[in-house]
C-alpha positions in Angstrom: 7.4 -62.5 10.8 8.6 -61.3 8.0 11.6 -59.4 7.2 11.7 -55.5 6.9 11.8 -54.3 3.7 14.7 -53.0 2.6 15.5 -48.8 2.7 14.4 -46.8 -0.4 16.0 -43.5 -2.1 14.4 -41.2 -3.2 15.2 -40.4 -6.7 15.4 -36.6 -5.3 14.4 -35.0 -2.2 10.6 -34.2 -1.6 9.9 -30.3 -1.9 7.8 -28.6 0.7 4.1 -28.6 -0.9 2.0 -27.1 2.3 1.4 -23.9 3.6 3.2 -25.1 6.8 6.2 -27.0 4.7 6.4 -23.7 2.4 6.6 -21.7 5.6 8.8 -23.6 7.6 11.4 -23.5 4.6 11.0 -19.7 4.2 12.1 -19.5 7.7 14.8 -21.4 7.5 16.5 -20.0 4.5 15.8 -16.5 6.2 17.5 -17.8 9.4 20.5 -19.1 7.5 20.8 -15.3 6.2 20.3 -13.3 9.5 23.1 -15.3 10.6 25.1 -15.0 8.2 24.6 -11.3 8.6 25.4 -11.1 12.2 21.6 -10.5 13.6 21.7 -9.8 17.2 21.4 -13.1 19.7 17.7 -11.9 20.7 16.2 -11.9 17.5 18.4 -15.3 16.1 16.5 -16.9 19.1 13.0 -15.5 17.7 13.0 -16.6 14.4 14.7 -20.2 15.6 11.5 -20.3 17.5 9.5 -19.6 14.4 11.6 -22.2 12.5 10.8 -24.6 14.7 7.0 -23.7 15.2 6.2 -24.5 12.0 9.4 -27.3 10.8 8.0 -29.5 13.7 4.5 -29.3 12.8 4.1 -31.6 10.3 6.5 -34.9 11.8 4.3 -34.3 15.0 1.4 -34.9 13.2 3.0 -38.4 11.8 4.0 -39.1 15.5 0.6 -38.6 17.0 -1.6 -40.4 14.4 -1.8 -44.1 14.2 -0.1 -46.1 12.0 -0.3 -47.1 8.8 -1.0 -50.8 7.8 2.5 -52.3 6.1 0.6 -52.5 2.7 0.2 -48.5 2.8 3.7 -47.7 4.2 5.1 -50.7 1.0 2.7 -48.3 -1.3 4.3 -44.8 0.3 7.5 -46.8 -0.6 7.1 -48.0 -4.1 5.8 -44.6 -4.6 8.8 -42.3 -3.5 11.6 -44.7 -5.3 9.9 -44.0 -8.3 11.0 -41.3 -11.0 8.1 -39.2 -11.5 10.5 -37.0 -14.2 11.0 -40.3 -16.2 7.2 -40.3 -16.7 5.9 -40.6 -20.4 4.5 -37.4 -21.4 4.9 -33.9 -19.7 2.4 -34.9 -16.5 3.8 -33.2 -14.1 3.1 -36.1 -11.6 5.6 -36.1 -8.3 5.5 -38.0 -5.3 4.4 -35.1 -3.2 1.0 -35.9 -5.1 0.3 -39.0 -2.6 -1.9 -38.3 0.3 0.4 -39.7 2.9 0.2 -41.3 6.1 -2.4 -38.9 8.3 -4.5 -37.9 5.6 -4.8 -41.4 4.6 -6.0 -42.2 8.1 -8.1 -38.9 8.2 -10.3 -40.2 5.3 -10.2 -44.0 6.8 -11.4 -42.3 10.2 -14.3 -40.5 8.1 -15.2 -43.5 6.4 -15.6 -45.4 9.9 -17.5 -42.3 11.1 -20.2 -42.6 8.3 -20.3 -45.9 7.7 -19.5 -45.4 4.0 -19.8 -48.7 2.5 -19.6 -47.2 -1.0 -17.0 -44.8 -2.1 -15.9 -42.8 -5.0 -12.0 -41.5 -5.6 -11.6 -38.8 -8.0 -7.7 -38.5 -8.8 -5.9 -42.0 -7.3 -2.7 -40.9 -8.9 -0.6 -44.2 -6.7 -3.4 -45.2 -4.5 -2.8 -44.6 -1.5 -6.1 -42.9 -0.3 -8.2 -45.5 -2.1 -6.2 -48.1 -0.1 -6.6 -46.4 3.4 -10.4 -46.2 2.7 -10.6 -49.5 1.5 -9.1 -51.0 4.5 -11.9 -48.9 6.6 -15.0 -49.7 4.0 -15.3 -53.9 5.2 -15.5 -56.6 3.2 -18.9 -55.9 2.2 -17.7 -52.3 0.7 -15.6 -50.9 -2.3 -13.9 -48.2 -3.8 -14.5 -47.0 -7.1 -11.4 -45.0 -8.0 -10.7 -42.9 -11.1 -7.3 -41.9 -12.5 -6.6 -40.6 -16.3 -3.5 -42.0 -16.3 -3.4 -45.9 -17.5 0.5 -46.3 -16.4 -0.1 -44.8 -13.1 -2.9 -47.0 -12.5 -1.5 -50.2 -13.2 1.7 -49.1 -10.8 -1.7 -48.7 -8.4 -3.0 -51.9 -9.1 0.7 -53.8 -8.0 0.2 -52.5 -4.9 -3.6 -53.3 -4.4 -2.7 -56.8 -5.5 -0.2 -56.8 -2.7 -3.2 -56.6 0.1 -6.3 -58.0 1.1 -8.4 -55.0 1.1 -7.2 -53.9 -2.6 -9.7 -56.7 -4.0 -12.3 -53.8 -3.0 -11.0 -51.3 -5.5 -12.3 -50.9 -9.0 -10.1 -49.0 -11.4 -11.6 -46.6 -13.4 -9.1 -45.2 -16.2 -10.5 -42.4 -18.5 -11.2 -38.6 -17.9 -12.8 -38.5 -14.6 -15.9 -36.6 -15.8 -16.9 -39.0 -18.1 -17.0 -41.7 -15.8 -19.0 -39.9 -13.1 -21.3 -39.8 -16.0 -21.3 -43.2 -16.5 -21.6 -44.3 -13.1 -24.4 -41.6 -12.8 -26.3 -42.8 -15.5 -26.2 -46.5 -13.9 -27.7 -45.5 -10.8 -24.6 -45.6 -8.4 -24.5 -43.8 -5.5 -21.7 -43.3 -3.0 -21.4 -42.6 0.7 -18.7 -40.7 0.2 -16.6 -39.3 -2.3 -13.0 -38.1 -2.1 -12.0 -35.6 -4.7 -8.5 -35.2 -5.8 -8.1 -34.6 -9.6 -7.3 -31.7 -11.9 -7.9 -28.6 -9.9 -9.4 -26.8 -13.4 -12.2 -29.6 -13.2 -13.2 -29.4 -8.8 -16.3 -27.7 -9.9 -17.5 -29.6 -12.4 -17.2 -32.8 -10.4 -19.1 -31.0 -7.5 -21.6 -30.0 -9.8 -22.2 -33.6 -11.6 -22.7 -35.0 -7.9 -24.6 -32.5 -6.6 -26.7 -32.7 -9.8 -27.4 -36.3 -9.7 -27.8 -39.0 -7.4 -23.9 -40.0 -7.4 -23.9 -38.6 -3.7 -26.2 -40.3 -1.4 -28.7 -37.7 0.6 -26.5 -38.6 3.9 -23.3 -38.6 1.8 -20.0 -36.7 2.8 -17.7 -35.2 0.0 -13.8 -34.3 0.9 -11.9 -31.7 -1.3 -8.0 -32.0 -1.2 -5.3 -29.2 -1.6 -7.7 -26.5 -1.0 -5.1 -24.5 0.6 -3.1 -25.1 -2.2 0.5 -24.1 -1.1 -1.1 -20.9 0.5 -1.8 -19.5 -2.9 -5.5 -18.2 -2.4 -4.4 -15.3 0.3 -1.1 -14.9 -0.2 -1.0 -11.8 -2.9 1.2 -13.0 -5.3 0.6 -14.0 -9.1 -1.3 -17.8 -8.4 -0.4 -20.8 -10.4 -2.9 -22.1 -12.8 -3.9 -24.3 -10.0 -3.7 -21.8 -7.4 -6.3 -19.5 -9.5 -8.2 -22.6 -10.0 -8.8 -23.6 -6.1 -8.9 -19.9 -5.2 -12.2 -20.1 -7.6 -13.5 -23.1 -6.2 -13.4 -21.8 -3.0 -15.4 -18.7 -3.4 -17.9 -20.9 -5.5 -18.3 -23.4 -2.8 -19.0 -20.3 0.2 -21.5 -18.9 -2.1 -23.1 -22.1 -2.7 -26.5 -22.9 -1.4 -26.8 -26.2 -2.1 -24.3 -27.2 0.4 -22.6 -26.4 3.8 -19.0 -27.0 4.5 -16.0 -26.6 6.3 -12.0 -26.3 5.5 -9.3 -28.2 7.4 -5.9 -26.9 7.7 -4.5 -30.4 7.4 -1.6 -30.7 4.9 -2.3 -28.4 2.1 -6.1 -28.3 3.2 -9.1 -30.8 2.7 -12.7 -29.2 2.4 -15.7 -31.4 3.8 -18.6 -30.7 1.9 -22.2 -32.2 2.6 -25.3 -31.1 1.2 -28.0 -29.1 2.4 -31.1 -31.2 2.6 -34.2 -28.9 0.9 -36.4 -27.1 3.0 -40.0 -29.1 3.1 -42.5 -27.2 0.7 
């Protein structure tokens, strides 16, 4: 058996980056001030309730969902002791980026569930998703993943050469567009594809594989952060990514090419498949 690995700190403390995380934290800072203020016992008790409604959410969810294999969990790891800040350039790339334990086993369930033996990752920032579907795809299947970043894939790559099922990834590093191109235009086609890139470009990815045959007929595709933080309803001034998913959105309900359906989980995942043609 080998030995546990040792505890890792956080270079600083993850911020709340889902509607329920957001929420939870409102409630608690508006708890702190009601009593602080002297709010009667009655309504203390209501919004502890609240609090607690939406704090315990999220670790339930970890709680209830199977675990992750130790090569994932080293991956969460590696990723969270890592200074994002120290990153070259002005990236913007944080840890709350990885997809985390029960997403990663939402997309290895839906891989399982469609038999994908051939996937596509748009956005792999650390790798964890493209890990967790690469354990599910068999050792007949890959993972073709894309990230624009060449340092953040080769942090990927140390932990995919840390497990068995990593040998079934192929890096792709370049603008994500230009390589669904180039897979396009070598025939590829994927049973599903998991979309997680620059918010700005969610449309033009749907639209290069809806418009060739990157997305088998049977093929599934899955949108993250499609709730993004809550900014599509909430009424306040979005962020550029906020616009950018509220946009998306209303493109993809208007769309006929395609049916689909949003998931509350985390901060949201859209499955999309598309609409086979009506027989002339």
């Amino acid at each position: 058996m080998s030995a546990p690995a040792p505890p890792v700190t956080a270079p600083h403390a993850p911020r709340p980056v889902t509607p329920v995380g957001i929420l939870a934290a409102e409630l608690d800072a508006v708890l702190a001030h009601a009593e602080a203020g002297g709010l009667d016992a009655a309504a203390l008790e209501r919004l502890r309730a609240a609090r607690d409604l939406a704090a315990g959410l999220d670790p339930y969810l970890e709680r209830a969902t199977s675990p992750e294999s130790p090569a994932l969990a080293d991956l969460a790891r590696r990723t969270a002791a890592h200074d994002w800040r120290a990153h070259p350039g002005d990236t913007g790339l944080e840890q709350e980026m990885l997809s985390g334990h029960v997403e990663g086993q939402l997309l290895r369930l839906l891989v399982h569930a469609t038999r994908a033996r051939s996937v596509l990752e748009v956005g792999m920032f650390t790798g964890y998703s493209a890990l967790a579907m690469a354990e599910a795809v068999g050792d007949d299947g890959r993972v073709v993943a894309c990230e624009v970043d060449a340092e953040v894939a080769a942090f990927a790559k140390e932990s995919f050469a840390a497990s068995r099922a990593g040998a079934r990834i192929e890096v792709r590093v370049g603008p994500a567009a230009d390589t669904l191109r180039a897979l396009a235009g070598a025939g590829e086609t994927f049973d599903l594809v998991f979309v997680d890139a620059d918010k700005a470009g969610y449309r033009d990815y749907l639209d290069l594989l809806l418009g060739s045959d990157l997305l088998a007929p049977h093929g599934l595709v899955v949108v993250d952060n499609t709730l993004m933080q809550g900014q599509p309803w909430r009424g306040t001034t979005p962020t550029a990514n906020g616009a950018a998913v509220a946009a998306f959105n209303d493109a993809l309900a208007a769309d006929p090419r395609v049916e689909q359906v949003l998931v509350p989980l985390r901060d949201g995942l859209t499955l999309v498949r598309r609409v086979p043609e009506e027989p002339r």
